[in-house]
Structures are given as structure tokens and as C-alpha cells.
N, C-alpha and C positions, 0 to 999 in steps of 0.2 A: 693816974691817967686822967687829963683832963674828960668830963663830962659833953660826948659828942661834940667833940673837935675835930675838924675834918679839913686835912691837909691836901691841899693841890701841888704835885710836886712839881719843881721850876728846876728842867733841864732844857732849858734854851730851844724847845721845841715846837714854839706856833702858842695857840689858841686859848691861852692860860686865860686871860680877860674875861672873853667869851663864858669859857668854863664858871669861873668864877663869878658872873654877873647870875648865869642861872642858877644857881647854890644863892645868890641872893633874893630872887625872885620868888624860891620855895620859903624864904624867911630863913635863910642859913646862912651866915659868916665863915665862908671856907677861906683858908688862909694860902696865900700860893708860897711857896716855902723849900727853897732847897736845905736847912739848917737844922744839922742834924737832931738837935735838943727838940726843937719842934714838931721832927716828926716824931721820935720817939714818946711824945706828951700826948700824943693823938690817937683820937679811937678809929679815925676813916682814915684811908690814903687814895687819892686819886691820881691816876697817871694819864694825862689827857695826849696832846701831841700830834702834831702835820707835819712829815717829812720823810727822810729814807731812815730806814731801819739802822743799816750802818751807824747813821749822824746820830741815831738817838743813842744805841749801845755805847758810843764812844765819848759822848756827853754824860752819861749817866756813871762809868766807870770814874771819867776825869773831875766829877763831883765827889767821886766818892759814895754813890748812891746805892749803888747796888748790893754793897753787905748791908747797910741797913734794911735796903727794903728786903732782904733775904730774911732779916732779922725779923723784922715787926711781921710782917705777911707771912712768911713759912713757918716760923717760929712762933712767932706769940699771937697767930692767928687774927690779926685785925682784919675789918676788913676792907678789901681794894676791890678798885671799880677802873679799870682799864677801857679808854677811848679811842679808837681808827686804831694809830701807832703805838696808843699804850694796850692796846688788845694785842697785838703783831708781837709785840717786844716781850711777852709773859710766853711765847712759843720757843721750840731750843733751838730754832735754828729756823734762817732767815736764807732768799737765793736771788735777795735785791741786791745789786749790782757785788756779785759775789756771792760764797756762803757767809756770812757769817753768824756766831751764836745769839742766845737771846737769853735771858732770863734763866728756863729751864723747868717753869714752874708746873707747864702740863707737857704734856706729849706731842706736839704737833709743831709742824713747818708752815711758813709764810711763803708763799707761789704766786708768780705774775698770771693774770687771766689770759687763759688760749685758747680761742676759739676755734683753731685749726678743725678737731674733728666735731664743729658742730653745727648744726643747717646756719645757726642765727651768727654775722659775723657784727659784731657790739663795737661801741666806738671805750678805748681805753684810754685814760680813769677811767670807774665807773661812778658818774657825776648826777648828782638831784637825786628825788625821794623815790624809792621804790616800800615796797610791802614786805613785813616779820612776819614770817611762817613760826607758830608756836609747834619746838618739839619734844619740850619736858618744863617739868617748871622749874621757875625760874619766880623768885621774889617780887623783882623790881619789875616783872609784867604786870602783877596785880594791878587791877584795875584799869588796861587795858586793852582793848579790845584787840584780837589774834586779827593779825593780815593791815593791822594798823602803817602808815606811812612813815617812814622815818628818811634822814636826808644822808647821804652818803658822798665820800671823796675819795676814791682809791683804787690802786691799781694792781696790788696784791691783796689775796686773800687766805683763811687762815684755812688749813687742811689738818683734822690729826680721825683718827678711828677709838678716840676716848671715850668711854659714853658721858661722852658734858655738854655735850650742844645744847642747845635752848632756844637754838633758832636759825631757820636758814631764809636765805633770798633768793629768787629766782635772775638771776641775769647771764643772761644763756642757758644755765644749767643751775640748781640750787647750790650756793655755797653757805659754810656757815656763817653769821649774822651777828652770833651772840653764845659765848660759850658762860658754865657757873661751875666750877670746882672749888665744893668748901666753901673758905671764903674768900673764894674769887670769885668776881664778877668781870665780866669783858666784853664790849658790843663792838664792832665794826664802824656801826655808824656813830653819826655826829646826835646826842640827844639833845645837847645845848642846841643844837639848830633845829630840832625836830619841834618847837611851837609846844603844843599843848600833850602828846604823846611823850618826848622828850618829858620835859618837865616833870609830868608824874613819874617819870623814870627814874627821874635825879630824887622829886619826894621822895620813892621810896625805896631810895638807898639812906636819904637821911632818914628817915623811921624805922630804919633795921635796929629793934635793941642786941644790944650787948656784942660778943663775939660769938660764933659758929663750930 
């Protein structure tokens, strides 16, 4: 296994650049890579992504992606760092435009926001920085500060009764933010866009040694 090699996986799904410009900025060379020898030589894996859940599950399949990453991540326990759609996509099932499945990796469904039964009626996405309610730990908080701003794009959100949250948001009602099973890690929001909060988030997923 290469020495803190940290793979960006390329399923035709948005924001790969981005991702990988901030993995620069911490002094890190992440490689964006859909090839399978490559992820296998890797000790990170990141699953970043903007789009419908459908488009990513059926991209990731027609890559060929998904026994692998079943492989490296459930099996030989690396560890992954799931973003927006790569957070969505590690749930078993998804009710964007359809059911369809996900990953499987924790317990929990992907749901559009309804503010039907609530006073506050929100405009959907839900778009720009709001606040991480710290609600277990979580590694890659270290160092900072709980209720900190992070920047967000989305219009479903993740539901499961695991006890893996790590963090929720208020918009309308708290949802979760950020779930850590093992060695998953998964946030809702954008960290590559989150400035200086983001960033130490990305450091200290590259400072995790070893696997979990």
C-alpha cells in the first residue's frame, strides 16, 4: 500500500477539481482516479459529487466502481470520506426521483426536505453556509470550533436512527450534517468550499494514521 495516497474517485459526478485543489492546499497530492489498480494501492478514498443520486449509483456501477469500493472500504477497511452525493450514495436507499438503492454501507435513507408540517417554510435546495451542531465525535472536528459555518448545496438529506451522527443542522428542523461509522466519514456539506473550517477538515482526514 502506497504511504498516504489518497484517492479522489472520478464518477463523472461534478466537483472533482475543486476537491482536489483543497487536498492541495493542505500540502496533499490526491489523485482523481477512476482506475481500479490505483484505488486499490491507496490508503484514502474519497467520494466527492453534485448531482441525483440515481446518475451517481448508475455511473459508479457502469465504472465498475462499486465492488471495489465494497472491497477496499468494508473489507480492508480504508479509510473514506464521503461529500453532499458521496455522503447520499453510502445510504441503502435513496427516494430522488424514484427509489433507488445506494451503497448499503450504514442504515439510512436519502429524503427530499418537507416543510409541510413546519411554522418555517424554506426555499429548496438548501443553498449557502449555515452552522454544525457537534453530536459525538467525530476526528476530523478536531480543532474546530462546534456551531462553526460550513457551505451547503442540497436538496435531499440523510435520515437513518444509527447512532453515527456527528452532526446535525438546523434548517427548519435539525437534520443530519455529518455522520462517522468505523472508517467512514461522510458530511453533507461542501468542505472544499467551507474556507478555513473546511480545510482543517480535509487536514485532518489527511492526518488520520493508519486504518480504523
Amino acid at each position: 500500500m502506497l504511504n498516504n495516497q489518497i484517492v479522489i474517485i472520478d464518477y463523472n459526478m461534478g466537483n472533482l477539481r475543486s476537491v482536489q485543489k483543497a487536498f492541495e492546499k493542505v500540502g496533499c497530492d490526491a489523485v482523481i482516479t477512476n482506475n481500479h489498480e490505483i484505488i486499490k494501492n491507496a490508503s484514502k478514498i474519497v467520494l466527492p459529487g453534485v448531482g441525483a443520486f440515481k446518475d451517481g449509483m448508475k455511473n459508479l456501477e457502469e465504472l465498475g466502481l462499486i465492488e471495489i469500493l465494497n472491497e477496499e472500504v468494508l473489507k480492508n477497511k480504508k479509510l473514506f470520506l464521503g461529500i453532499c452525493l458521496g455522503m447520499q450514495l453510502v445510504a441503502k436507499k435513496s427516494y430522488e426521483n424514484g427509489e433507488t438503492d445506494g451503497l448499503g454501507w450504514v442504515d439510512a435513507e436519502v429524503v427530499k426536505f418537507d416543510f409541510t408540517d413546519y411554522d418555517k417554510k424554506l426555499k429548496i435546495p438548501h443553498v449557502g453556509w449555515n452552522n454544525v451542531s457537534y453530536k459525538n465525535n467525530n476526528l476530523l472536528f478536531d480543532g474546530i470550533a462546534n456551531n462553526s459555518d460550513f457551505y451547503f448545496v442540497h436538496s435531499y438529506y440523510f435520515k437513518t436512527n444509527e447512532d453515527i451522527v456527528t452532526s446535525t443542522t438546523d434548517y427548519g428542523f435539525d437534520f443530519v450534517s455529518s455522520v462517522n461509522k468505523d472508517n467512514i466519514y461522510a458530511f453533507q456539506f461542501h468542505p472544499e468550499k467551507s474556507q478555513t473550517a473546511g480545510l482543517k477538515l480535509i487536514e485532518n482526514f489527511v492526518n488520520i494514521n493508519g486504518e480504523l
